[in-house]
C-alpha positions as CSV (number, residue, x, y, z in Angstrom):
1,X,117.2,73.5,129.5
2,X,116.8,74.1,133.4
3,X,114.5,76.3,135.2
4,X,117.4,78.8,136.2
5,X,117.2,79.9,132.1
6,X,114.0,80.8,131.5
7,X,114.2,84.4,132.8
8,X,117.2,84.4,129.5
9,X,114.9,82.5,127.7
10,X,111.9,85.4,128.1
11,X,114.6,88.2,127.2
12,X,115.8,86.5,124.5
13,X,114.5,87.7,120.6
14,X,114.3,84.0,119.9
15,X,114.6,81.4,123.3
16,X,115.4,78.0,122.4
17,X,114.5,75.2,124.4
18,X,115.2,71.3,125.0
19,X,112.3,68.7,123.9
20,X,113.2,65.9,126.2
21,X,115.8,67.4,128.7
22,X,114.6,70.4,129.2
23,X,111.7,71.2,132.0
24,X,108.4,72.6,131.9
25,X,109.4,75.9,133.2
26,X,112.4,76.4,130.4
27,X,109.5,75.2,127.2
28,X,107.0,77.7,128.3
29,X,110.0,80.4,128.2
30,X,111.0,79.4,125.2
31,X,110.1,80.7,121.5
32,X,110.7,77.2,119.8
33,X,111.3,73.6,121.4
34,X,113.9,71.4,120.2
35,X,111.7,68.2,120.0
36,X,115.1,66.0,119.7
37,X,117.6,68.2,121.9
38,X,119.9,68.3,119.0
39,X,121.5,72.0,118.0
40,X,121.9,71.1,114.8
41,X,118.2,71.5,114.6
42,X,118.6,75.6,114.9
43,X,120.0,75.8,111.5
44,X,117.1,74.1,110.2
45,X,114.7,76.2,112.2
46,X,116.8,79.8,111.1
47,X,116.6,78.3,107.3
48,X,112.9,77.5,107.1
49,X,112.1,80.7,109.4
50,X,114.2,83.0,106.8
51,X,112.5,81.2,104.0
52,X,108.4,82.3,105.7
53,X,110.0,86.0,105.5
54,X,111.0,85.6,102.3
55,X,107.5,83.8,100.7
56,X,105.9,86.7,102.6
57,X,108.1,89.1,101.3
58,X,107.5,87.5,97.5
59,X,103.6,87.4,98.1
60,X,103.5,90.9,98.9
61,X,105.2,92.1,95.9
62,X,103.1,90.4,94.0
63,X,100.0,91.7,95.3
64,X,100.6,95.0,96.0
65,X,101.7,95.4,92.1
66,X,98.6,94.0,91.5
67,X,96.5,96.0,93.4
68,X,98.2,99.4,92.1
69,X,97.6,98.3,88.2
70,X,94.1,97.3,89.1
71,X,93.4,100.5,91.1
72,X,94.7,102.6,88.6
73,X,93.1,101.2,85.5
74,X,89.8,101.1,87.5
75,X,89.6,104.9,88.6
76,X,90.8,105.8,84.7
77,X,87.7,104.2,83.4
78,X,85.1,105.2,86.1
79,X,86.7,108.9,85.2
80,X,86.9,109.2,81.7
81,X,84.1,106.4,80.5
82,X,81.9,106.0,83.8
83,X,83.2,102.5,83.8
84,X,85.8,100.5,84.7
85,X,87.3,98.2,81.7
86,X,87.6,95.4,84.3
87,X,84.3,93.8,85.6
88,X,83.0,92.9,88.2
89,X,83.5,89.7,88.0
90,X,86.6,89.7,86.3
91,X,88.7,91.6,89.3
92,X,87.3,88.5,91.2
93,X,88.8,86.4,89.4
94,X,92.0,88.4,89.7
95,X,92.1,88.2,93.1
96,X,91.7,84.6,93.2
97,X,94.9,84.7,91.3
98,X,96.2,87.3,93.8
99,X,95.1,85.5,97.1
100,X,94.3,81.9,97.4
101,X,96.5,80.7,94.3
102,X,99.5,83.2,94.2
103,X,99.9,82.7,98.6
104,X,99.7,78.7,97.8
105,X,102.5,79.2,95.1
106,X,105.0,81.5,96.2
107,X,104.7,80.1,99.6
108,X,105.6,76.6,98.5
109,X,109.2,77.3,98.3
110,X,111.3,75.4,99.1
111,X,114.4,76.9,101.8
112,X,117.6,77.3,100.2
113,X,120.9,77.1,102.1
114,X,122.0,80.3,100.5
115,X,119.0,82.3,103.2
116,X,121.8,81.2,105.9
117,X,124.1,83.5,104.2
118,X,121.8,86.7,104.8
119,X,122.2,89.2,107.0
120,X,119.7,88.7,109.9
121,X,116.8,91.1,109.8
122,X,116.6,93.8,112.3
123,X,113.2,93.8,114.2
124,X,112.6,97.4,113.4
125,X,113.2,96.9,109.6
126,X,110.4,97.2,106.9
127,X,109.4,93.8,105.2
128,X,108.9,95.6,101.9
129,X,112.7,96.8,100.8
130,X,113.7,99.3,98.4
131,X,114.3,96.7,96.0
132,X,110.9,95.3,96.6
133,X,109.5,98.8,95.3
134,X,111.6,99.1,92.5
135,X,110.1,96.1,91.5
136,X,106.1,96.6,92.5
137,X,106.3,100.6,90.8
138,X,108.4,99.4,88.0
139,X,105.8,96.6,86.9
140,X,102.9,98.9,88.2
141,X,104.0,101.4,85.8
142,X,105.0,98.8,82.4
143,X,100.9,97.0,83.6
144,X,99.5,100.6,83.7
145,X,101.3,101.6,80.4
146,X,100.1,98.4,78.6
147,X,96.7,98.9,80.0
148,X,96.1,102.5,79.3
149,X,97.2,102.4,75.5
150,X,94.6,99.5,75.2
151,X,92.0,101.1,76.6
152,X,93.0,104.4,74.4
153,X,94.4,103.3,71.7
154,X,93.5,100.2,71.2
155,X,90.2,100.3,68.6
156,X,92.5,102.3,66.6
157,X,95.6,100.4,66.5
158,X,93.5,97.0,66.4
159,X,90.9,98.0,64.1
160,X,87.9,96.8,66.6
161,X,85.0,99.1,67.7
162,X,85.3,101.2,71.3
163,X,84.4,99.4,74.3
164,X,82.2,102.2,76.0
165,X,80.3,102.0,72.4
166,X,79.5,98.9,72.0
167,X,78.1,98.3,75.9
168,X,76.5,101.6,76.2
169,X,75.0,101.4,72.9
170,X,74.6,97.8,71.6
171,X,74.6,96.4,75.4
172,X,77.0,94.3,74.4
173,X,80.5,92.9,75.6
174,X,83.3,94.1,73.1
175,X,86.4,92.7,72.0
176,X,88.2,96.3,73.4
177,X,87.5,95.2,77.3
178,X,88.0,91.8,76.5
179,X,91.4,91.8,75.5
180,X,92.3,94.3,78.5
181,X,90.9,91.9,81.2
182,X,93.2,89.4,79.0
183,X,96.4,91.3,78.7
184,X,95.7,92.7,82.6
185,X,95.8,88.9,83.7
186,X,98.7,87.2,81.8
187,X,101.0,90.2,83.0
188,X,100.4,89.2,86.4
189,X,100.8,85.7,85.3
190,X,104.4,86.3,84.0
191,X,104.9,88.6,86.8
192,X,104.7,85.9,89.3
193,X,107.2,84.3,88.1
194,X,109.3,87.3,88.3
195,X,107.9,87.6,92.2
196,X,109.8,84.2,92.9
197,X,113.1,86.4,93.4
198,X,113.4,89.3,95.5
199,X,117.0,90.5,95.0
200,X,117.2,91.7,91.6
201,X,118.3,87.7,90.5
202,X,118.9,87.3,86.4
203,X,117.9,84.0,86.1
204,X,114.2,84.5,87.5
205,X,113.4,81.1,85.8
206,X,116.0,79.3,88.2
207,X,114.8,76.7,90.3
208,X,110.9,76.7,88.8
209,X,110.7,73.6,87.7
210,X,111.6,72.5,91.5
211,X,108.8,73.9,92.6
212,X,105.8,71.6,90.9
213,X,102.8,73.3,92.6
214,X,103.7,76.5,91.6
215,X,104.3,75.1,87.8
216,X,100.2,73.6,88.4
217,X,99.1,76.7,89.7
218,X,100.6,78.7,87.2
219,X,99.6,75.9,84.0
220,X,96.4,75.9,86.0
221,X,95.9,79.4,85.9
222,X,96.2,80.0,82.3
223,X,94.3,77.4,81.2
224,X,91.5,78.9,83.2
225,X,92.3,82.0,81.8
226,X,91.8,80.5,78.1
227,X,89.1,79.1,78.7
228,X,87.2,82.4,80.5
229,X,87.7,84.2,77.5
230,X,86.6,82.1,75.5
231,X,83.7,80.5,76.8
232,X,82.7,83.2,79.7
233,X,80.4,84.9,77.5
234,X,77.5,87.1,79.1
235,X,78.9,85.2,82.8
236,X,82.5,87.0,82.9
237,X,81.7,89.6,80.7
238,X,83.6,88.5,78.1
239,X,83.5,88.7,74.3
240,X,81.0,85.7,72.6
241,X,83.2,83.8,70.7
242,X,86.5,85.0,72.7
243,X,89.5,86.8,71.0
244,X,91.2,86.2,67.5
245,X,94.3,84.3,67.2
246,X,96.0,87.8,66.7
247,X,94.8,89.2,69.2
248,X,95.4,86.0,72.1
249,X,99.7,86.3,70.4
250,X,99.4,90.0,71.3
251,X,97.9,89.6,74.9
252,X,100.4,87.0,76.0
253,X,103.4,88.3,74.2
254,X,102.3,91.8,76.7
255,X,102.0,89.8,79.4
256,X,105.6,88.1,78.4
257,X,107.0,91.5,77.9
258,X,107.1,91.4,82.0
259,X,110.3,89.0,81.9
260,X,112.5,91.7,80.3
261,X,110.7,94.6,81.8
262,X,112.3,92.6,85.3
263,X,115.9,92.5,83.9
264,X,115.4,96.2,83.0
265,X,114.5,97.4,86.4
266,X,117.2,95.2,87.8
267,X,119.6,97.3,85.2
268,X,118.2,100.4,86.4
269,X,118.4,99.2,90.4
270,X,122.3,98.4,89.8
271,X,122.9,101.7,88.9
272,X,120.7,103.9,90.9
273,X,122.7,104.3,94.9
274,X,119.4,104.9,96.8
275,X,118.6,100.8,96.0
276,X,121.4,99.6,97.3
């Protein structure tokens, strides 16, 4: 709190400083100001600190697995069709779901005491951990799986008309894309609730319903989602007259599939050394 610290204060990874006793000299030193001189304060500063790392840490799982599946799926079509099964328009809106509303959710939790019971981070250390990869190239690959038997197999195991066909030929929008932007979007929906937990947790549904603005934005999300597909039409791209009731179970139970997919990477983690 006196002038004599704040050379300790500048070496320091993290210099603390008094609010009300401590002088000018010591606050401008100092990393983070104890507005009420009390040290119990630090605790509250390390948990809340620990828990910006770890929303960071949860947004960028989320998005990177996003990004992979979308990159992927996109360069596939522009290959083999001359066009990606995702829109315009469409990967948009996915990244509205990736940016702005997946930051505001997974960055709305709330500290838990148990981040005092971490290991500090080393400086030097990545942000994105093994386990964190496990995770983004294990969904990646179950999103890219899903995704690539749609768009190859999917008039043949559904019964409906190639999408390249029917918007080359009849300039139309098909049911085949449609239900791939669908499926592509409620995987990532499930998959952010998988994102809440970053090391390898069971329960990934633990704690959600503390969290109300993620449960909006999620319940906000699909319903948006529903009513795209729809009601886009010729605007997103989408099917007129939206999917089937078949086809809306299979989409969602796909993008459900993401919750066991997570406890089967977790499996896999446990047992693989290099993850640990």
């Amino acid at each position: 709190d006196g002038t004599n610290d704040a050379p300790a204060l500048k070496r320091a990874d993290i210099g603390f400083a008094m609010g009300i006793a401590g002088t000018q000299i010591a606050k401008d030193a100092a990393d983070i100001i104890l507005l009420d001189d009390n040290f119990a304060s630090i605790v509250v500063a390390a948990k809340w600190g620990r828990n910006i790392y770890a929303s960071i840490q949860k947004f960028l799982q989320f998005q990177l697995t996003v990004n992979i599946a979308a990159v992927v799926t996109a360069l596939v079509g522009a290959i083999v069709y001359q066009q990606s099964p995702l829109a315009a328009i469409q990967l948009l809106w996915v990244n509205l779901i990736m940016d702005a509303l997946a930051s505001l959710a997974l960055a709305s939790e709330k500290p838990l005491d148990s981040l005092l019971d971490a290991k500090p981070v080393n400086r030097s250390d990545s942000m994105i951990t093994p386990r964190m990869w496990a995770n983004m190239i294990g969904h990646a690959s179950y999103q890219i799986a899903v995704v690539m038997t749609l768009l190859f197999r999917g008039p043949e195991i559904f019964g409906y008309e190639a999408g390249d066909v029917v918007e080359k030929v009849y300039k139309e929008n098909s049911v085949h894309y449609t239900m791939i932007f669908n499926a592509f979007v409620w995987m990532q929906l499930f998959n952010e609730i998988n994102c809440r937990k970053l090391h390898g947790e069971t329960n990934v549904l633990k704690g959600l319903f503390d969290n109300w603005l993620f449960v909006f934005i999620l319940v906000g999300s699909a319903i948006v989602q529903i009513l795209m597909v729809q009601y886009g039409s010729h605007a997103l791209h989408v099917h007129e007259g939206g999917l089937s009731f078949e086809h809306w179970v299979v989409c969602v139970g796909l993008g459900a599939m993401s919750l066991p997919v997570q406890q089967v990477i977790n499996l896999l983690v446990t047992v693989n050394p290099m993850f640990s």
